[in-house]
Each structure stands twice: as structure tokens, then as C-alpha cells.
N, C-alpha and C positions, 0 to 999 in steps of 0.2 A: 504494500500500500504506500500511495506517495504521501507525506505527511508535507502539513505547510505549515509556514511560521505567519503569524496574524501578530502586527506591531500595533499596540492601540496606544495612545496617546490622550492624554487631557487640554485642551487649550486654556490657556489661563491659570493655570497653577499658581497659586503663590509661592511656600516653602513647602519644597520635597521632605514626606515625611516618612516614615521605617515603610520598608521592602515586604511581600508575604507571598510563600510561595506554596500550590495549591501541593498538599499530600505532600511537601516537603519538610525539610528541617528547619521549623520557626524557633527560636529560641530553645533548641536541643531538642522539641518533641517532632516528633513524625505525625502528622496526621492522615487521616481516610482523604481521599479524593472529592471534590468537592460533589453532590450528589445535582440531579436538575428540577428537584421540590423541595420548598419551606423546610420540611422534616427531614432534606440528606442535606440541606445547604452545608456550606460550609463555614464557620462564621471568620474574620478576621482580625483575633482578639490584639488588638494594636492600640497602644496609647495616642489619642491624637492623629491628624490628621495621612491618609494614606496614601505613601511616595509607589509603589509599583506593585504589581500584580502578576504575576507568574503561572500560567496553566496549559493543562492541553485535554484535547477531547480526543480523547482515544480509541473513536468507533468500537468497530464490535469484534467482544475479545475472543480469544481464540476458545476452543473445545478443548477441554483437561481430559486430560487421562481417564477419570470416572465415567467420560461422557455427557459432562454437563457445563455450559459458558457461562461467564460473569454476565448478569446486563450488560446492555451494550452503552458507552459513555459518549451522548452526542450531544451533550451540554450539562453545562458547567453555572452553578446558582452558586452566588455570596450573600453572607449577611453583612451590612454595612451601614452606617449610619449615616443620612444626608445632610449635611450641617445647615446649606447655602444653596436654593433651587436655584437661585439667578446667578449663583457660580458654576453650576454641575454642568460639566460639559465632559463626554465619550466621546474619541475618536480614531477609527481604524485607518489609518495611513499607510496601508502596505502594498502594489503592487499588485495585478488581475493574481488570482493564485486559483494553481493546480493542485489540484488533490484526487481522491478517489471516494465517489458519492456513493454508499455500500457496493462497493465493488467498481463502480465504470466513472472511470477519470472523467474529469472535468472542470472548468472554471469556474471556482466559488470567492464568497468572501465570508466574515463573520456578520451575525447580524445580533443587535443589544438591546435586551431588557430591561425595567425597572416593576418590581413589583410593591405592593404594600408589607410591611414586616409586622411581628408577632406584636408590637405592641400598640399598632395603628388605633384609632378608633373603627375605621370600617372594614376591620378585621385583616390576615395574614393573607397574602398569596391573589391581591387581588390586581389587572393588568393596570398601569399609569403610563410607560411612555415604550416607544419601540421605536427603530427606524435600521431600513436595508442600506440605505443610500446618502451619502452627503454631498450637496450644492459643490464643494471643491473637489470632491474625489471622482469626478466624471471616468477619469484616466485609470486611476487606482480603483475602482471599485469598492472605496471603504464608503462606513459608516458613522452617524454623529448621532448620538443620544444627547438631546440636550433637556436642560431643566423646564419648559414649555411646549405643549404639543403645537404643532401647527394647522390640525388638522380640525382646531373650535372643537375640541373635546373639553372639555370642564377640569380645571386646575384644583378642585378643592380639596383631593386628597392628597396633593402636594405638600403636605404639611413638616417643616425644616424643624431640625433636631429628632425624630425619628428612627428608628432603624428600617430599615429596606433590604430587601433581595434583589441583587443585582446577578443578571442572566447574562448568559454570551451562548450562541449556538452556529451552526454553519447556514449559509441563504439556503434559503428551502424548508430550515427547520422551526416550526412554527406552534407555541402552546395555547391550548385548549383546553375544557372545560370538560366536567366529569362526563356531558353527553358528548362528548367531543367533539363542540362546536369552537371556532376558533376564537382567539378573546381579541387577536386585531386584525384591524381591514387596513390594509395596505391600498394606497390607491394604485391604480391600475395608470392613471395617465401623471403621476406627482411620483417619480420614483424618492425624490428627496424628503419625505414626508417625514416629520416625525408624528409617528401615532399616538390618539389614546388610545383606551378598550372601547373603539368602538364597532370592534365583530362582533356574529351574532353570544358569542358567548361572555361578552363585556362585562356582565353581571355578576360573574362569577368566579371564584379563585381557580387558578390554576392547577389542573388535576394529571396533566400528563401531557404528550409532545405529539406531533404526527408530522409527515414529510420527511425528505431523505434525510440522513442523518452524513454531518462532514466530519472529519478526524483532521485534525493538525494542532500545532502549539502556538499562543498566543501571550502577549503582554502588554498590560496596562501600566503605561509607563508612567505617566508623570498625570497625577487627580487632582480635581478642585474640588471644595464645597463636600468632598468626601471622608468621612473617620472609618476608624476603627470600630467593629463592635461585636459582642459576645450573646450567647446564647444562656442569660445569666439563671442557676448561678452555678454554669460549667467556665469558670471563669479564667482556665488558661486552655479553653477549647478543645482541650482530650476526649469529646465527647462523654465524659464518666462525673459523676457530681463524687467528690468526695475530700481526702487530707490534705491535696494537693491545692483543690481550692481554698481549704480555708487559709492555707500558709500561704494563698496568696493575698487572703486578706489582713494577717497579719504581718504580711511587710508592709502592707500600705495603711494602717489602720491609724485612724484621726485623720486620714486625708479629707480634702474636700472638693467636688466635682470631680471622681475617680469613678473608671466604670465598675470599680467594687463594690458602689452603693449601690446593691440589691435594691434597698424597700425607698430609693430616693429622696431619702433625709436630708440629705445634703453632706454627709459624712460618712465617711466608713467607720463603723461601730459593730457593738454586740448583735442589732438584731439583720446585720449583716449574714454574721456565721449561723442566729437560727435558721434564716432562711435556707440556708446549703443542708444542715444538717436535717431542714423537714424536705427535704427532695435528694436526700443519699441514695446514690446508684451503687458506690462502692470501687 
């Protein structure tokens, strides 16, 4: 299979802030590969705001020995915190790319998500902005996710200081709704569009993916308007609640504005650790 490299880029970055690489070695742990629903995301437990992103979609895995394949990995969900809509800008700057669409070569690009995250008011997994194509990248075939649709979709759930699921998948690959109806309409004659949810499955969160699926490696190099943030209170992101979390609240304890504040006190305290300790996985 030909694999490609998908360079995505932020415009307008202030300061570049810490590096996070998907299933890599973040601060000595190994993590799981990032999954392409709210429940396998992968979060990006990073202090403050996030300098570059590191992944790849790894099409579909091969047949083990027993006879049975991994899922297939044709997209790639982050948990992220949006600081700044009128900062957040995504952008794929890489060159037409070859790859292999399950199996038959071809010329693809990446295409970008935003979804609502776990602590929205109008709840997890629901579609906000999408887009195939950018106004500059006629040549390159990249993409630009910005912080406003342009398609008069409604901005209300735009809402800054939140956490968000941030998607990447190959063109073609497109999420849908548990009847799996699709959650964006792409216009047909605006390839620059950036979308709301307003396919016919707009309504509702996001349940699973349809269309071919691309494999290649990608990076999001330099982010605006974008943080760090945790799946609390798995709070060094091992996916496991347990010692480890709480000894991360006791390095940091008495802080203030720290993603350690579980119950949003304003402080890292005592009922920090109860929290952990009434959701121990072990």
C-alpha cells in the first residue's frame, strides 16, 4: 500500500506550544491509537496551548495468525479544547497525494472535523464544522477548517473554552449518524465550503463513518485558538482512572486554572482526588 504524508498546518498561530504524538511516547507513556468516536478519541492531555500533532490512518490491518483483523483505522478523533473560535484555523498544505483507496491507488487528500465534546451543553459527538477544500489550495488539494461555517449554518454551538473532538479522515470518508445518514452536505458547486451539520443527519451525534477509507501519515503542525485537554479524571491519559492520576494531582495541588481541577473550583484540592477515587478503573 502507498502511504502519504498529509502536512496540516494552523495559520495564525501565536506561540508554538508542546508537541503530541498519536499512540506515541508522550511524556514516557505509550498510548492506544487515537480511535474515530467520542468513546476511542484520543485525548491530548497537554498543559496549555497545542504546538503539533502527529498521526496516521492506517487503513485496514492485516489478518493474524488466528484468522481475525484489527478494525480497520480510516480516521483519526482528538479530544481538544477550543480556546478562540475567531483564532481556530486547520490547514492541509500538502501537494495532490497518492495513496491507495482500500486497495486501488489514487489521488486523495485529508478532509477535517470538529465535533461537540463530553462537556458541551448540547451534548458529545454532535457535527459543527467540516471542509474538503481551501480557497488557496486549488493546486494542492488541501483543506481549511476554520472557526465559522460559510455555509449560514448556525454558530451557536461554537461555544470557546470547551473541549471538542477534533476529526481528520481521507476525501471520500465521510461520518454519519446511527441511521446512517450523513451529518454534512458538502456543496456540490462551492468545493471551498466550510460546512455545518447540515446533512440529512445534522441532528445527531456521530455514530460511525461510510465511504472509502485513505491510509497515510499526517501533521498538524503549528495550532491557534487550540489546548490541551483530558478525559478527566484519566488525567495523564492512560486511558485507566487510578495512583497515577492522583500523583498527578499531587504535584500540582493548590494550583489554580490547572486541568486537574476535576469539580472546577478553581483549585486543585481534596475533592479533586475524590473524584478519581469514585471512578477507579485501577
Amino acid at each position: 500500500m502507498l502511504m502519504v504524508w498529509v502536512a496540516l498546518a494552523v495559520a495564525g498561530a501565536a506561540l508554538a506550544g508542546p508537541d503530541w504524538i498519536e499512540g506515541g511516547e508522550n511524556d514516557g507513556d505509550f498510548l492506544p491509537d487515537a480511535g474515530p468516536l467520542p468513546d476511542s478519541s484520543q485525548p491530548v492531555p497537554i498543559p496549555g496551548p497545542l504546538g503539533s500533532l502527529t498521526g496516521s490512518l492506517k487503513g485496514a490491518a492485516p489478518i493474524t495468525e488466528a484468522g481475525l483483523g484489527l478494525p480497520p483505522d480510516f480516521e483519526d478523533m482528538y479530544l481538544v479544547r477550543v480556546d478562540d473560535f475567531a483564532q481556530f484555523f486547520v490547514s492541509t498544505e500538502s501537494p495532490p497525494l497518492l495513496t491507495a483507496t482500500e486497495g486501488v491507488p489514487q489521488a486523495a487528500t485529508a478532509t477535517l472535523y470538529l465535533f461537540t465534546g463530553p462537556d458541551h451543553p448540547a451534548g458529545p459527538g454532535l457535527g459543527l464544522l467540516a471542509n474538503q477544500q481551501c480557497p488557496t489550495c486549488q493546486q494542492s488539494g488541501g483543506a481549511t477548517l476554520t472557526g465559522t461555517p460559510t455555509d449560514g449554518s448556525p454558530i451557536d454551538n461554537l461555544i470557546p473554552g470547551l473541549r471538542y473532538f477534533l476529526a481528520i479522515s481521507g476525501d471520500g470518508r465521510f461520518p454519519v449518524d446511527a441511521l446512517g445518514r450523513p451529518i454534512f452536505a458538502f456543496s456540490p458547486t462551492n468545493p471551498f465550503e466550510v460546512s455545518g451539520p447540515d446533512g440529512a443527519g445534522g441532528g445527531s451525534p456521530i455514530a460511525g463513518w461510510a465511504g472509502p477509507g485513505v491510509a497515510g501519515q499526517y501533521i498538524l503542525r503549528q495550532i491557534s485558538g487550540v489546548s490541551g485537554a483530558r478525559h478527566p479524571p484519566d488525567l495523564n491519559g492512560d486511558g485507566r482512572v487510578n495512583g497515577a492520576d492522583i500523583t498527578f494531582v499531587l504535584n500540582v495541588f493548590g494550583a489554580i486554572a490547572n486541568l486537574a481541577d476535576l469539580n472546577g473550583d478553581g483549585v486543585v484540592n481534596g475533592p479533586d482526588i475524590s473524584l478519581i477515587l469514585n471512578a477507579w478503573t485501577g
